[in-house]
C-alpha positions as CSV (number, residue, x, y, z in Angstrom):
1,X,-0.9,-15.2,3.5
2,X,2.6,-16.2,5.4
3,X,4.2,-16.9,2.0
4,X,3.0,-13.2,0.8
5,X,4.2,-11.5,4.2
6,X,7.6,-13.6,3.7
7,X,7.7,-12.6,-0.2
8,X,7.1,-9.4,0.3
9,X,9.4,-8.4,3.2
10,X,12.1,-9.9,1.1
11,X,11.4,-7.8,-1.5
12,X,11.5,-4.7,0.8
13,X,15.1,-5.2,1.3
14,X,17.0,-3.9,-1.7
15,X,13.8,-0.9,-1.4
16,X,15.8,-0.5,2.0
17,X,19.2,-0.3,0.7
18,X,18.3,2.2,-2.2
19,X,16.8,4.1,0.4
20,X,19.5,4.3,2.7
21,X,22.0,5.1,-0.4
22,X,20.6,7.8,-1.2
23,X,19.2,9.0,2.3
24,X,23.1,9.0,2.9
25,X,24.5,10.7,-0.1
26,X,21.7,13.3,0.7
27,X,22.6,13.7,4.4
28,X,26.1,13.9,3.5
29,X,25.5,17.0,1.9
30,X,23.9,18.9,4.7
31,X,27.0,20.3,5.7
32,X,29.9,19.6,8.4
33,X,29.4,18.1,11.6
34,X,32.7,19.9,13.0
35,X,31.9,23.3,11.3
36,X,30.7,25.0,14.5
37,X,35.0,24.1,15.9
38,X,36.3,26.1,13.0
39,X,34.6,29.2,13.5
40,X,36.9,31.9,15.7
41,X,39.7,29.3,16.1
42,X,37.9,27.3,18.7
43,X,40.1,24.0,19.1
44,X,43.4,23.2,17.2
45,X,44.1,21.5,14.5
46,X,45.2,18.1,16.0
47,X,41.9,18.1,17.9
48,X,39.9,18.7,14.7
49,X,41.8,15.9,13.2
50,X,41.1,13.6,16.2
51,X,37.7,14.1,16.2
52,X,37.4,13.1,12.6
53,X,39.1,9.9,13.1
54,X,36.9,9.3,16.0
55,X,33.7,9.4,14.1
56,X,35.2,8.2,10.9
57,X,34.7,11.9,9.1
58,X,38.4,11.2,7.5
59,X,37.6,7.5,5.5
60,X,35.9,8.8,2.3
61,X,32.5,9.2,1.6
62,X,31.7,5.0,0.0
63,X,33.8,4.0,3.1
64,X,31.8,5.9,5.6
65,X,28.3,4.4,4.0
66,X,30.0,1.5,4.2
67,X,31.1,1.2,7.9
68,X,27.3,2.6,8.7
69,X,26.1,0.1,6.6
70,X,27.5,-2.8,8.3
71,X,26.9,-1.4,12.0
72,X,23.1,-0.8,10.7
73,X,22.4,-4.4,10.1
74,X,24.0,-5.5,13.2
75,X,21.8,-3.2,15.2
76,X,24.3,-0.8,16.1
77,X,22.4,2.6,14.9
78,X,25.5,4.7,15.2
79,X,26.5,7.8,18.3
80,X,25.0,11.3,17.6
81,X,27.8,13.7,16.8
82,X,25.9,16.4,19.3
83,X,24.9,14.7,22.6
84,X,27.4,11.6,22.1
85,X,24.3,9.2,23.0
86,X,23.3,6.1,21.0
87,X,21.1,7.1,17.9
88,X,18.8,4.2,18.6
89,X,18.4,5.1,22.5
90,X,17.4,8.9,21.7
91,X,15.2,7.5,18.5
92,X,13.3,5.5,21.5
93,X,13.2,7.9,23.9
94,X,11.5,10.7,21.7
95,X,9.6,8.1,19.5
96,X,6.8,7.7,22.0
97,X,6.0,11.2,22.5
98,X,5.5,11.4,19.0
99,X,3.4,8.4,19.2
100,X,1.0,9.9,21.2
101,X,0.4,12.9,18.9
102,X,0.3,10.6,15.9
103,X,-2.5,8.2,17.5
104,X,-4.8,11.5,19.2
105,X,-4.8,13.1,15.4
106,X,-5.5,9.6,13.8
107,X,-8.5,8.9,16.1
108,X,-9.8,12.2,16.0
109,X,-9.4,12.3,12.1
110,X,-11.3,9.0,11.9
111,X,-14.1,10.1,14.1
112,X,-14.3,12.9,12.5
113,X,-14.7,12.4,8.9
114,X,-16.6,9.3,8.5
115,X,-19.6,10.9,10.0
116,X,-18.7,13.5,7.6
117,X,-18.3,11.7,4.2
118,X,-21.6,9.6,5.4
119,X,-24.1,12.7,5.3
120,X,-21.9,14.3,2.5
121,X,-22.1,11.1,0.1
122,X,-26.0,10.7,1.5
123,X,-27.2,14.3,1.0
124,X,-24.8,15.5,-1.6
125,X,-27.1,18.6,-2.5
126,X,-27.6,19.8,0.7
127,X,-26.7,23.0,2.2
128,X,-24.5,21.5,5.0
129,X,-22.8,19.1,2.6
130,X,-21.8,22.2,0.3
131,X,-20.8,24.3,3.5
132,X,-18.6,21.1,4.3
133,X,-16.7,20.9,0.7
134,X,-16.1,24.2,1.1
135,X,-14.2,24.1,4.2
136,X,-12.5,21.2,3.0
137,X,-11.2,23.2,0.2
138,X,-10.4,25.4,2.8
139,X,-8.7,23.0,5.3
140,X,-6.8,21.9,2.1
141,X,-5.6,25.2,1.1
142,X,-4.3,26.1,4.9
143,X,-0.5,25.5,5.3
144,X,-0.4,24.0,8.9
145,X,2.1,26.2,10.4
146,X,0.4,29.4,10.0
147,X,-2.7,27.5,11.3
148,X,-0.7,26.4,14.6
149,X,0.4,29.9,15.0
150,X,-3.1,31.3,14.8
151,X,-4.4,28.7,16.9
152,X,-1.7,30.1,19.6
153,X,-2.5,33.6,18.9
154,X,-6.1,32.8,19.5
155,X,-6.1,30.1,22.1
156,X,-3.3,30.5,24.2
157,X,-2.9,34.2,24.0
158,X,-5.8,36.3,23.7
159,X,-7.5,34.1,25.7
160,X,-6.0,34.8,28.2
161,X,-5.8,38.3,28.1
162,X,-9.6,37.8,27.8
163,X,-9.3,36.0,31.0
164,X,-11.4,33.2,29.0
165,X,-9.8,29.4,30.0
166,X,-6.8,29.2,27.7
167,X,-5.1,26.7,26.2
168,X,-0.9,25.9,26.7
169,X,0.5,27.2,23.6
170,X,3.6,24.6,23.8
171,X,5.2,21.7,25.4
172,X,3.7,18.2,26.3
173,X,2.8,18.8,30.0
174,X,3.7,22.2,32.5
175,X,7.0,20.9,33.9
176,X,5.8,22.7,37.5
177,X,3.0,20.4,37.8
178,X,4.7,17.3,36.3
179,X,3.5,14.6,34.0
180,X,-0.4,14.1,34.0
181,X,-3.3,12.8,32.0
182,X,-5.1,15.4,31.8
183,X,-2.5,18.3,31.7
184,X,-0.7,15.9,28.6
185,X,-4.9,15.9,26.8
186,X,-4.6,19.9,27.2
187,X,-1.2,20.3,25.5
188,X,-2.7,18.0,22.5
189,X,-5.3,19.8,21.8
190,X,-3.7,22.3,19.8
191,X,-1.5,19.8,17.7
192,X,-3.9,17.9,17.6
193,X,-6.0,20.1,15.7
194,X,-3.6,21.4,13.6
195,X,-2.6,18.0,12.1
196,X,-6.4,16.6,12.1
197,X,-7.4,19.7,9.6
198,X,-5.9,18.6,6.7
199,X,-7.0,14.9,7.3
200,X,-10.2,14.8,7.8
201,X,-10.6,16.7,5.1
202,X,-9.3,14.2,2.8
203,X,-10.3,11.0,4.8
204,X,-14.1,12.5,4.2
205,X,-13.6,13.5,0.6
206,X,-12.5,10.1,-0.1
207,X,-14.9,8.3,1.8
208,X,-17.5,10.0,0.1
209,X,-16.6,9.5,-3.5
210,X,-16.2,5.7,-2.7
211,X,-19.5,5.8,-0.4
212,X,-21.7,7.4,-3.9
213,X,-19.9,4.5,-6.5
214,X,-21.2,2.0,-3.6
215,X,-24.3,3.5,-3.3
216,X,-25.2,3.4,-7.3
217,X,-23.9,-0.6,-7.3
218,X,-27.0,-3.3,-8.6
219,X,-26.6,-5.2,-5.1
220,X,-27.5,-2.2,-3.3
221,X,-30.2,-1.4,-5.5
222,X,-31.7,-4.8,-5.2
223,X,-31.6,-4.6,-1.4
224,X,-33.3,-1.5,-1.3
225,X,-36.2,-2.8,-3.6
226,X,-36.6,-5.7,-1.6
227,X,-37.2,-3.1,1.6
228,X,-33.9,-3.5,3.6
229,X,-33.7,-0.7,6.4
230,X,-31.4,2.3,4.6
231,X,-29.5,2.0,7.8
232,X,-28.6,-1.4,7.9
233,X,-27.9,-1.0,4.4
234,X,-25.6,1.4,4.4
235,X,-23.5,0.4,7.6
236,X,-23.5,-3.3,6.3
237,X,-23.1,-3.8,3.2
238,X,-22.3,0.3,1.5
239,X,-19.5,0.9,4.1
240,X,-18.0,-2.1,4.0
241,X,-16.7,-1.9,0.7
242,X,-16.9,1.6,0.5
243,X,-14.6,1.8,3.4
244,X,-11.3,0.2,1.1
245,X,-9.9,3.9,0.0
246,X,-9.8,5.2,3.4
247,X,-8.8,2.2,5.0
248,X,-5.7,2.0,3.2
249,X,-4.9,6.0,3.0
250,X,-5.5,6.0,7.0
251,X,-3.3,2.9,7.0
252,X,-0.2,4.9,4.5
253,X,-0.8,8.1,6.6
254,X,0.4,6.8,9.8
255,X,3.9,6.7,9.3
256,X,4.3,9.9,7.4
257,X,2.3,11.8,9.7
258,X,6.1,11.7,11.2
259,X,7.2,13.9,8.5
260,X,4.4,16.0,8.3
261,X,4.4,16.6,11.8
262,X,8.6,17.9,12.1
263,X,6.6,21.6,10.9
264,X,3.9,20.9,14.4
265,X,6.2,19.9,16.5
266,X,8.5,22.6,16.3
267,X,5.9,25.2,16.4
268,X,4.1,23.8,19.3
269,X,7.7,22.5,21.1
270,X,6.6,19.3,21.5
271,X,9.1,16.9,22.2
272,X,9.1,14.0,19.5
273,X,11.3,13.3,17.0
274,X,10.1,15.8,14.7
275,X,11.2,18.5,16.7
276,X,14.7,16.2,16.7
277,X,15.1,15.7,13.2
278,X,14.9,19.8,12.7
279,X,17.2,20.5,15.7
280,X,20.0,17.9,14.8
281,X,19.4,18.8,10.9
282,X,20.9,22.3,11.5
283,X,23.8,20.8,12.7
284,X,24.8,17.8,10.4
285,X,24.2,15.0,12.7
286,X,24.4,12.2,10.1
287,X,24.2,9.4,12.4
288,X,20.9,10.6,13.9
289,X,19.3,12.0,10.7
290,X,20.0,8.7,9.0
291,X,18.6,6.8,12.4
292,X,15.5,8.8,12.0
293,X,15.1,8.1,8.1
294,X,15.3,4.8,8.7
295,X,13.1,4.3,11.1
296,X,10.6,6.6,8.9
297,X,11.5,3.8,5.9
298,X,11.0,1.1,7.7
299,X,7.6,2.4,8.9
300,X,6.6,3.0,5.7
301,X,6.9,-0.3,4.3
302,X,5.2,-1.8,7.3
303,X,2.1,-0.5,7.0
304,X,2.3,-0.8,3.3
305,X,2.0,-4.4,4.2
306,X,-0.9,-4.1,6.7
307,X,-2.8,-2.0,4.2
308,X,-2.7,-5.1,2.2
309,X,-3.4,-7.4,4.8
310,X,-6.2,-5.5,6.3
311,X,-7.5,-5.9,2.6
312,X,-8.0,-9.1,2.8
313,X,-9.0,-9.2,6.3
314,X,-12.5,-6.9,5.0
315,X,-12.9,-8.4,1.9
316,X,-12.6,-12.4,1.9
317,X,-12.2,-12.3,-2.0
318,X,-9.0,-11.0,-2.4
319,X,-6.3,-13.3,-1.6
320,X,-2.5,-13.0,-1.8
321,X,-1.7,-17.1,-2.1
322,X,-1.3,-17.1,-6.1
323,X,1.3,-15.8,-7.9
């Protein structure tokens, strides 16, 4: 297993330096950091020219991948063009916040849909099983910012015109209270929510079509003919394989639930680096947008490899060692 981890994080490498070419060629189309100086006349010309020698906007294009490059692999992330502050620092500062939503929709996608996929892959003709494909289909068909907005509308608004208990329709925590548990568990409900739909949708789905294969194998037919209790048989031996497909889709999700939560984040103002990438994208901050695509890479390919791992981890007969 530590020669596959080794051979494989080598290999991610060159996947990292493809990624950040063309991450950077991409980036460095977005437009000029310095554009909002030219409009009206703002500063002169010897200041524009300073401030493009400062953050290296004269060296062409190659040259400035190249510099980046080389401060990237020493650690040294770059300084947003906006606030001036260390790329890494504000990547760490927001990172958690983001965290926290990431984790809340992940456990309540997971709690969620394996009861869901279990009754649906056990009484697949039933009326609640049918009700529940069809609000998958639903969930599926939903794009999450109008959802987020009607939950708002609904939850945060009319409720309390209604003078029913409402939920905060943005924000992590009311900034005239301060930082608490339970005002923090409020403000994730929404999000939360919002993000979960889509997921437990196709976490159940999954789960179910792997659960019914299971189900039909010889093994599990033979352990039912020789009387095994239908429980224990299907949370023993049926989920355990059946579990592989959403085990590794829970495992791929995590990191780009980043990405698909920049469209959350900005509707419901919650502080991570979503909500970062889209304010600093408007205005050309390379250093930061290529900080934060990085990071996403780098994610990525991490829990590529503990999808893998956690493979072989539930079923002892696949190894990595050979080849």
């Amino acid at each position: 297993m530590r020669r596959f981890i080794f051979r494989r994080t080598v290999q991610f490498v060159p996947l990292l330096f493809i990624i950040s070419l063309v991450g950077f060629a991409a980036v460095r189309f977005t437009g000029d950091p310095l554009a909002v100086y030219l409009q009206g006349g703002r500063v002169s010309p010897e200041v524009l020219a300073a401030l493009r020698a400062r953050f290296g906007l004269d060296r062409p294009p190659f040259l400035q991948y190249v510099y980046w490059l080389v401060a990237f692999v020493r650690g040294d992330w770059g300084v947003s063009f906006v606030t001036g502050q260390g790329v890494l620092a504000m990547i760490a500062q927001r990172l958690p916040n983001s965290l926290v939503l990431l984790a809340s929709v992940t456990v309540t996608t997971l709690v969620l849909a394996v009861p869901v996929g279990i009754y649906a892959a056990v009484r697949p003709q039933s009326r609640l099983a049918n009700v529940l494909d069809a609000v998958a289909f639903l969930a599926f068909a939903t794009p999450t910012f109008w959802l987020g907005i009607l939950l708002i509308l609904l939850f945060a608004v009319q409720f309390k015109a209604w003078h029913l208990p409402s939920l905060p329709a943005g924000g992590m925590f009311d900034t005239r209270t301060g930082l608490t548990l339970g005002d923090v568990l409020r403000h994730l409900i929404l999000p939360t929510t919002v993000l979960s739909v889509v997921g437990v949708a196709r976490y159940s789905r999954y789960l179910r079509a792997s659960l019914v294969e299971v189900l039909h194998e010889d093994y599990i037919r033979t352990a039912r003919a020789k009387g095994l209790d239908g429980r224990a048989l299907l949370i023993r031996h049926a989920m355990r394989n059946a579990a592989f497909p959403v085990i590794t889709l829970a495992l791929l999700d995590i990191p780009q639930l980043v990405s698909f939560a920049v469209v959350t984040e900005q509707v419901f103002s919650w502080p991570g680096v979503g909500q970062m990438l889209v304010q600093h994208a408007f205005r050309a901050d390379y250093p930061l947008l290529m900080g934060l695509l990085m990071a996403t890479a780098i994610l990525v390919i991490a829990f590529n490899l503990l999808a893998d791992i956690a493979y072989a981890f539930f079923d002892p007969r696949i190894t990595y060692e050979a080849g």
